[in-house]
N, C-alpha and C positions, 0 to 999 in steps of 0.2 A: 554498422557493426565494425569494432574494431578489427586490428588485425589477431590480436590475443582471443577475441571473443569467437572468432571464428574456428580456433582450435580445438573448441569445448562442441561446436556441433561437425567434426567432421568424422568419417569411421576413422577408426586406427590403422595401421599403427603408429600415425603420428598426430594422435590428437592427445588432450587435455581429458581428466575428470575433475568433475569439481571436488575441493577439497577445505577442508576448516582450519585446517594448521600447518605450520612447516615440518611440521617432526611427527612420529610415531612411531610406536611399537608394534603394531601389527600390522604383518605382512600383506595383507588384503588391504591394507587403507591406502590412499593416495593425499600426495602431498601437495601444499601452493608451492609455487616459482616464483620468486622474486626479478624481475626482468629490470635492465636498466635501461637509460633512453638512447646510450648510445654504447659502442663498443660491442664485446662478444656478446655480454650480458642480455643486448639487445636484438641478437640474430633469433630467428624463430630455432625453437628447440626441436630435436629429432629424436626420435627410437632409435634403440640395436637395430631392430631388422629393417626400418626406414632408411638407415645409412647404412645399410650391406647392400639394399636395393638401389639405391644410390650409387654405390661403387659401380658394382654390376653396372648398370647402365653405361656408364662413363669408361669403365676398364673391366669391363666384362674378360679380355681375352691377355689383360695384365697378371702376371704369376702372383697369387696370394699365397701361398707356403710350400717349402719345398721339405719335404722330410728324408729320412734314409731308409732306403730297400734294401739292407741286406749288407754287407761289411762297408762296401766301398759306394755302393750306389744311391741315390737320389729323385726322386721323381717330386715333379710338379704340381702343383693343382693350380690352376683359373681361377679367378675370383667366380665366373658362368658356374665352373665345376663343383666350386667350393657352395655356392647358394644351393647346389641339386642337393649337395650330401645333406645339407644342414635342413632344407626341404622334409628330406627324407629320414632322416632321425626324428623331427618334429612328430610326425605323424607316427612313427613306429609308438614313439614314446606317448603319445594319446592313443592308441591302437593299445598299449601294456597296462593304460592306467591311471595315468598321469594327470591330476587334478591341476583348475588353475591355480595359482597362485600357491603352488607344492615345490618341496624341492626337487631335483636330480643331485643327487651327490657322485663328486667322482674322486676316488681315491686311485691316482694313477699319476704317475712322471709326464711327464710335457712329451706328447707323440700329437697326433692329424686328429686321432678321435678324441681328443680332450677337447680341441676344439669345437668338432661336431657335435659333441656331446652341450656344450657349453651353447652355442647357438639356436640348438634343437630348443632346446629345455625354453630358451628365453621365446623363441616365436612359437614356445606352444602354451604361450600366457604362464610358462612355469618360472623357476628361480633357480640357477645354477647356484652351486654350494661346491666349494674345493673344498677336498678334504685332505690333510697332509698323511703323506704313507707311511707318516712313524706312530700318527695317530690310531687307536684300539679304533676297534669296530662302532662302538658306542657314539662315536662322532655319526654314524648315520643313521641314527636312532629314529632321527625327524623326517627321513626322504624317504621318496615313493619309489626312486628307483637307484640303485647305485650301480656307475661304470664302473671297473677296476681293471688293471692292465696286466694284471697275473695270476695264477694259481694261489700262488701267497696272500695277498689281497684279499681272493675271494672265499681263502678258510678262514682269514678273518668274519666277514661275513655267516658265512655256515655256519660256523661254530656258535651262536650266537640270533639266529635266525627268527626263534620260537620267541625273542623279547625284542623282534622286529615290527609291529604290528602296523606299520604302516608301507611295509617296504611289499612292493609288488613286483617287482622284477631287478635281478639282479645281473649285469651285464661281463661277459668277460674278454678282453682287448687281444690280448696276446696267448699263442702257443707253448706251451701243452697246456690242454685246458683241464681241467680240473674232473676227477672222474664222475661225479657224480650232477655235472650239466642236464639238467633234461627241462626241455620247454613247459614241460605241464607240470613239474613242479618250481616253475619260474626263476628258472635258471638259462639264461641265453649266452650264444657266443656273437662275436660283433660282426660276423659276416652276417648271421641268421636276422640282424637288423636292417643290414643294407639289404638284403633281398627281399625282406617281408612286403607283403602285399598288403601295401596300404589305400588300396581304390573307396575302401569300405568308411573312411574315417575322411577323405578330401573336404565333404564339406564342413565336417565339424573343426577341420583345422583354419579352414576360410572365414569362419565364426572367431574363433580362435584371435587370430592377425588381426580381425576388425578391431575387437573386447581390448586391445593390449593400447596401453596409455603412457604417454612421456612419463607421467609423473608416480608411477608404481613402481614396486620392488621387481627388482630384476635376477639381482645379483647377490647371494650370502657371503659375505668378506668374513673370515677369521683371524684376529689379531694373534699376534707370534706368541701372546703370552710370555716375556721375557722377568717380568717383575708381579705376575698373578696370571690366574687362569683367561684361560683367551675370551676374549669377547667377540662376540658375533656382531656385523655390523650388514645393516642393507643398505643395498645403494638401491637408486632406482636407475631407470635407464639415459635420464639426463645427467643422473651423477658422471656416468661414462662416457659419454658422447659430447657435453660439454667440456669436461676434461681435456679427449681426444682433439677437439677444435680449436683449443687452447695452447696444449704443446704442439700441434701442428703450425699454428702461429706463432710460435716463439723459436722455430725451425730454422737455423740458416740453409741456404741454398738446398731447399727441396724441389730433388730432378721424381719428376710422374713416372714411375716405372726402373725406376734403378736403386729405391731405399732399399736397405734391407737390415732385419733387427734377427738377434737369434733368440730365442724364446727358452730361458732354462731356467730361470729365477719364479718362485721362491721354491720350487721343486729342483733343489742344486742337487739332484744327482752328478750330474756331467762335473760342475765343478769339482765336485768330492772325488770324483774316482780321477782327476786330472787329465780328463779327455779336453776340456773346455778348450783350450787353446788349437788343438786341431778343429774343435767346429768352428771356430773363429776363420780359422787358415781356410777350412771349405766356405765360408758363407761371407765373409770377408765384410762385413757389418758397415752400414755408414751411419748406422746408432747403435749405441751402447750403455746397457743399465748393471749397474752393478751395487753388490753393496762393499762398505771397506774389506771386509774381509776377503773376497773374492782379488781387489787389487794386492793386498799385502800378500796373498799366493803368486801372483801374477812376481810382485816383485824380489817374493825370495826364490823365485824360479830363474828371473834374470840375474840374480846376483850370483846365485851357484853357476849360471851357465860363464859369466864374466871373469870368475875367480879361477875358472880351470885353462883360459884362453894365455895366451905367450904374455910377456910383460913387453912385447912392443903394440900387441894388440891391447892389452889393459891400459898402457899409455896414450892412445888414440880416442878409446873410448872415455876414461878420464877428462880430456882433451875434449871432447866433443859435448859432454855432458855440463861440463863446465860451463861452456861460451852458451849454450843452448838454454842452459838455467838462469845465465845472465841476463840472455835478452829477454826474456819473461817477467826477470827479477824488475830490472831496471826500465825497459822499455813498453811494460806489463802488457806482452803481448801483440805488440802495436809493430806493424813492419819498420825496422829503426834500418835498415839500409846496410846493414854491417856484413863484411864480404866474409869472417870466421865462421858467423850464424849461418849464412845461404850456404855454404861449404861444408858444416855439420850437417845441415837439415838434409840437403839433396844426398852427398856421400853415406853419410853413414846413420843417421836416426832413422831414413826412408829404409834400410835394410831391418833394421828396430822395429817399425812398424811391421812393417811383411809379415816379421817372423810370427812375432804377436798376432796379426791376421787384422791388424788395423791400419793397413793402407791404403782405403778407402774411408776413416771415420769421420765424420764432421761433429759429432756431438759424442762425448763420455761423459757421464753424470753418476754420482752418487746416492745413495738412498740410504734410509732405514737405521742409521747410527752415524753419529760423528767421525767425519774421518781425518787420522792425525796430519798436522802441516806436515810432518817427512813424506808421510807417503804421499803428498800432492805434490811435493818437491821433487822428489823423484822419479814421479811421474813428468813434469813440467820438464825436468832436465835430459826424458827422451824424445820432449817437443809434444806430448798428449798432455792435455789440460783436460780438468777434470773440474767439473759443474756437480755444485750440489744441488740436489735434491728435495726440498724442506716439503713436507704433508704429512697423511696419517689413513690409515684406511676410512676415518669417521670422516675425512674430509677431501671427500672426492667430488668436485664439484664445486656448485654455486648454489646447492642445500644437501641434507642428509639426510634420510632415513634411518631414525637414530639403532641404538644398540634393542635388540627385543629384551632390555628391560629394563621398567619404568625408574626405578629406582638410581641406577647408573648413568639412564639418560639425561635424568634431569640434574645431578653431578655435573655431566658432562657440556651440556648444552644447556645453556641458560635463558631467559626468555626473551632475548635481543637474539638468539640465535647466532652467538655465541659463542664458539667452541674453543673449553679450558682444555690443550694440549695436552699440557702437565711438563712442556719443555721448559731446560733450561738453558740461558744463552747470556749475550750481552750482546749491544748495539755500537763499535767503535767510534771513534771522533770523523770518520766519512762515511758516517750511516751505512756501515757492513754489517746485515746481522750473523752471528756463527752461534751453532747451537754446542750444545758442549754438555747435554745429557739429560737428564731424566729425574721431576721431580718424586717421583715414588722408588727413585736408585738413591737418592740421598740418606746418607748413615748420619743418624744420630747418636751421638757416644753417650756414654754414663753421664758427662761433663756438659752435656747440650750442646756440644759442638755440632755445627752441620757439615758432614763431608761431602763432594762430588767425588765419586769413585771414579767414574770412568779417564777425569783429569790425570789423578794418582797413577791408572792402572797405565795409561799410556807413555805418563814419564819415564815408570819402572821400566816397560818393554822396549823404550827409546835408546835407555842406557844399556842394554844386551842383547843384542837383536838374538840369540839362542833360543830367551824367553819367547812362547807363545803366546800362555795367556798369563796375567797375574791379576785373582780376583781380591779385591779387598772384602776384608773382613772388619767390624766395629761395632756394630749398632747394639746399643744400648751395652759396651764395653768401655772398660777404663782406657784402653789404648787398642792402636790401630795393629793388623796383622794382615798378611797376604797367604793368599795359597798361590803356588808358582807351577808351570807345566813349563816341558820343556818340546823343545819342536824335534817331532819325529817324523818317521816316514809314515803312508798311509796307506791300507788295504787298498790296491784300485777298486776289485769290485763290493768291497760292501762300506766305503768309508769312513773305516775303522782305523783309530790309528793304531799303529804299530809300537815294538819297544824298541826297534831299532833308530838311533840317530838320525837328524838328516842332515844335510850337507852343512848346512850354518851351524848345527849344533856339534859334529863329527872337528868341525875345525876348531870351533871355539875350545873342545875338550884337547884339544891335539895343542893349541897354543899355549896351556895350562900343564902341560906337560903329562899329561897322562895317556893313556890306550881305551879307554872305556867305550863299547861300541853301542851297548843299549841304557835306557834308561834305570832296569833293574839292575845293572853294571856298578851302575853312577850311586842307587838308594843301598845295595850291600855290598858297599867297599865303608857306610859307617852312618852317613852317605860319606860320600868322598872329600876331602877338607879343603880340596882345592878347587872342587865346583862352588863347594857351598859358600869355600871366603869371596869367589868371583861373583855369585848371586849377591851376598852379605853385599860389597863393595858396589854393584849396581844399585844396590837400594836405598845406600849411606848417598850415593851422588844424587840418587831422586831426591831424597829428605834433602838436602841442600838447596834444592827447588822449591818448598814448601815454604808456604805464606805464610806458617805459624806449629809451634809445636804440634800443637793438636791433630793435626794434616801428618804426622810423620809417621815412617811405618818401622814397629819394635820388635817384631817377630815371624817367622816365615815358615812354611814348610815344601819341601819337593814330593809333588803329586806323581803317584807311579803310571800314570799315561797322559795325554792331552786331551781336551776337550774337543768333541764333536758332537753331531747327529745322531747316531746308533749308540752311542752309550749315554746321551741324555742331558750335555751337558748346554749343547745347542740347540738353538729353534729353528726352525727352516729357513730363517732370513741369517741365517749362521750369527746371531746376537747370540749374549752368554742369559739363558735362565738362570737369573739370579738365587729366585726362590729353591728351585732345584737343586743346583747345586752347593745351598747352606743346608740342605736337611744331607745330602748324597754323602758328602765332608763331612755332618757332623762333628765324627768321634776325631779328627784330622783337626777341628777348628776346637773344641773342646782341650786338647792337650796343646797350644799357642798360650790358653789362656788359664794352664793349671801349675 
């Protein structure tokens, strides 16, 4: 018997089902593994709960997550600790209800119990499902049981209860809880889990752990939906953990017991309200995932803090960013010896880092959208290099449990298995690939031209750093048009933007020689003739950059706030909803073109 074969007769949860194909749509079905002879491909595959049991053994008494009690404080969990809770959520959660092969849904910010929540579900043969907190209730139409982390959340829920029919228990995370909690009309609070007496359900959970198989769904992924409605994607539990063994291999200098990553994406609260950089400064991260958006915060945060400092201080730093950009430019990274660079690095980018809370990083990477050469430049030139990213939720792993439906998946996943991205990119003359957008973002004009938008949008915002976003406009139009936002300040607590200016925008309007301090300021003074010739004049220098008339942009308009999260314009991975915001604009894109 080989060693593969032996996986098929042993209990779970790290064995093998047999299986007739690589793909499916139904969540009960299990998939083949493709293994290769040598490499990761070839290591034996493991479960979520096989590699937590794992940990445990090895670093039982190593910190697995540290979260915050209370303004300023912190407490620990073990990995020992962390296996009891997630134990113990399993069984509450078959104790409520919880079928195999069902979801858990949790609509809740990145806290301890999302996690527990997420681990339960998976060692009780269930399927965790995020749900994002801007999403209506409707999104857990299909779960047995949903988490949520507030009163908010959970009127979402109530309200809508009676067209739940599968939902058996609804969970709530956080204080003050909602008044109308009561157990026996299945409504719980998350202490009443961690205490519930589950002696009664041990062995059916022991059942449970056996039943659970590498190659089943584990996990419900929702795509951001940026260019159509989200697709739901399964992984199984090799998608994860193959993964996992993968970028842990591709790790530099990994110390057992000293990584640490802060967990906030694609739940960016924290980012939104601009706390991120204190969790950074507390947690002091020696990995970091980000998507652009998140760094080009990061950097107009440095730049405002840069521009109010002495001009012998902006002259140093100048000075330091300079020679630091060079030896990355020229020496690409590579220790070139040079005593300017060792002098910037140790003096003054090691204070750079601090501040940021990345002076411990070994790895920054990017995700989720192309990110522009400036802002890697300017990252580079505070000595943080930044790694892309390249995947897709469909392709997590070394196979996928495709999208639940047939029709998309086989679009999607072809029968080599397969998978059409729908990216677009190009390969340079030393085999670099860079991806540069999205074939279903692609505008087709009147004229059959094909446009890449997000090219265009980034030139425009190159040429004015004020500008936030500039969405183009085209498809199926005789010429190209933009709608422009301009960068304002942000509600911290609900992520809203504001009408007031903010520091790069305040300046830019101050060097144009005017006073205007909000955005409504700027739209009824006419709009103002001297914001609008400085937009005009940024967009005449983009089109200077176009490969071809048809690329250029003829008309614009100033949107009366910025694009975010709570008003619709962004998705959780902070990407612009395309779709959204051409119906949102309409009657704004309608008068460009009359």
């Amino acid at each position: 018997m080989s060693a593969t074969d032996a996986l098929y007769n042993r209990p779970g949860p790290n064995r093998l089902r047999q299986a007739d194909a690589y793909r499916t749509t139904n969540r009960q079905d299990a998939v083949k593994i493709r293994f290769a002879k040598e490499g990761i491909g070839a290591e034996e595959p493991i479960s979520v709960p096989g590699l937590l049991k794992r940990t445990v053994n090895n670093y039982g008494d190593y910190p697995a997550l540290r979260t915050k009690n209370g303004k300023n404080g912190y407490y620990t969990v073990t990995y020992k600790q962390y296996e009891e809770k997630v134990h113990q959520v399993a069984k509450a959660f078959i104790k409520l209800g919880l079928e195999e092969h069902h979801s858990v849904g949790v609509l809740a910010f990145n806290c301890a119990e999302w996690f527990y929540s997420a681990m339960g579900a998976i060692h009780a043969r269930g399927i965790i499902a995020g749900i994002y907190t801007t999403n209506s209730a409707d999104a857990s139409s299909h779960a047995q049981i949903v988490v949520v982390d507030d009163a908010k959340q959970m009127d979402k829920i109530h309200a809508i209860r009676d067209k739940l029919p599968n939902l058996k228990a609804a969970i709530q995370i956080q204080e003050p809880y909602a008044p109308y909690l009561k157990k026996e009309d299945g409504y719980y609070r998350w202490s009443e889990i961690e205490s519930m007496n589950v002696s009664d359900v041990e062995e059916q959970y022991k059942t449970r752990l056996e039943n659970v198989a590498i190659n089943e769904c584990c996990c419900l992924v929702y795509t951001s939906g940026t260019v159509g409605m989200p697709k739901g994607v399964m992984l199984s539990h090799d998608n994860i953990t193959f993964d996992v063994r993968g970028i842990v291999k591709a790790m530099d200098r990994v110390v057992v017991g000293s990584e640490s990553i802060v967990s906030y994406l694609p739940l960016s609260h924290d980012a939104l309200k601009g706390t991120l950089v204190k969790s950074l400064q507390d947690a002091r991260p020696t990995r970091f995932m980000g998507v652009p958006r998140v760094y080009e915060k990061f950097q107009e945060r440095m730049v405002a803090v840069a521009s109010s400092n002495g001009s012998l201080k902006k002259m140093i730093a100048s000075w330091a960013k300079g020679i630091t950009l060079k030896h990355y430019m020229v020496s690409q990274g590579k220790s070139s010896g040079g005593f300017r660079y060792k002098i910037a690095k140790s003096l003054i980018m090691s204070k750079v880092k601090q501040a940021l809370g990345f002076d411990r990083v070994l790895t920054l990477a990017s995700a989720a959208a192309p990110m522009s050469p400036e802002t890697k430049k300017y990252f580079l030139s505070l000595d943080l290099k930044i790694v892309d990213a390249f995947g897709m939720s469909e392709t997590s792993g070394c196979h996928t449990i495709c999208l639940p439906d047939s029709e998309k998946t086989e679009e999607s996943l072809d029968d080599d298995c397969w998978l059409h991205s729908g990216d677009l990119g190009y390969v340079d003359d030393k085999g670099y690939v860079s991806l540069t957008g999205r074939s279903k973002e692609i505008i087709i004009t009147a004229g059959g031209e094909n446009i890449p938008p997000v090219h265009i949008e980034n030139t425009i915002k190159k040429e004015l750093d004020a500008i936030s976003n500039a969405f183009l406009v085209g498809e199926q139009r005789k010429y190209l048009t933009v709608l422009i936002t301009i960068k304002t300040e942000v509600d911290k607590d609900s992520g809203e933007p504001l009408d007031e200016l903010s520091h790069d925008s305040s300046v830019w309007v101050k060097s144009l020689g005017v006073e205007h301090k909000t955005v409504s300021e700027i739209l009824a003074a006419g709009p103002c003739p001297k914001v609008w010739k400085s937009i005009e004049d940024a967009i005449k220098r983009a089109n200077k950059q176009s490969i071809s008339n048809a690329q250029k942009v003829q008309k614009f308009t100033i949107l009366p706030h910025d694009f975010s999260i709570p008003t619709g314009e962004l998705g959780p991975t902070l990407k612009v909803k395309r779709n959204v915001v051409s119906k949102m604009y309409a009657d704004e894109i309608e008068k460009l073109y009359a």
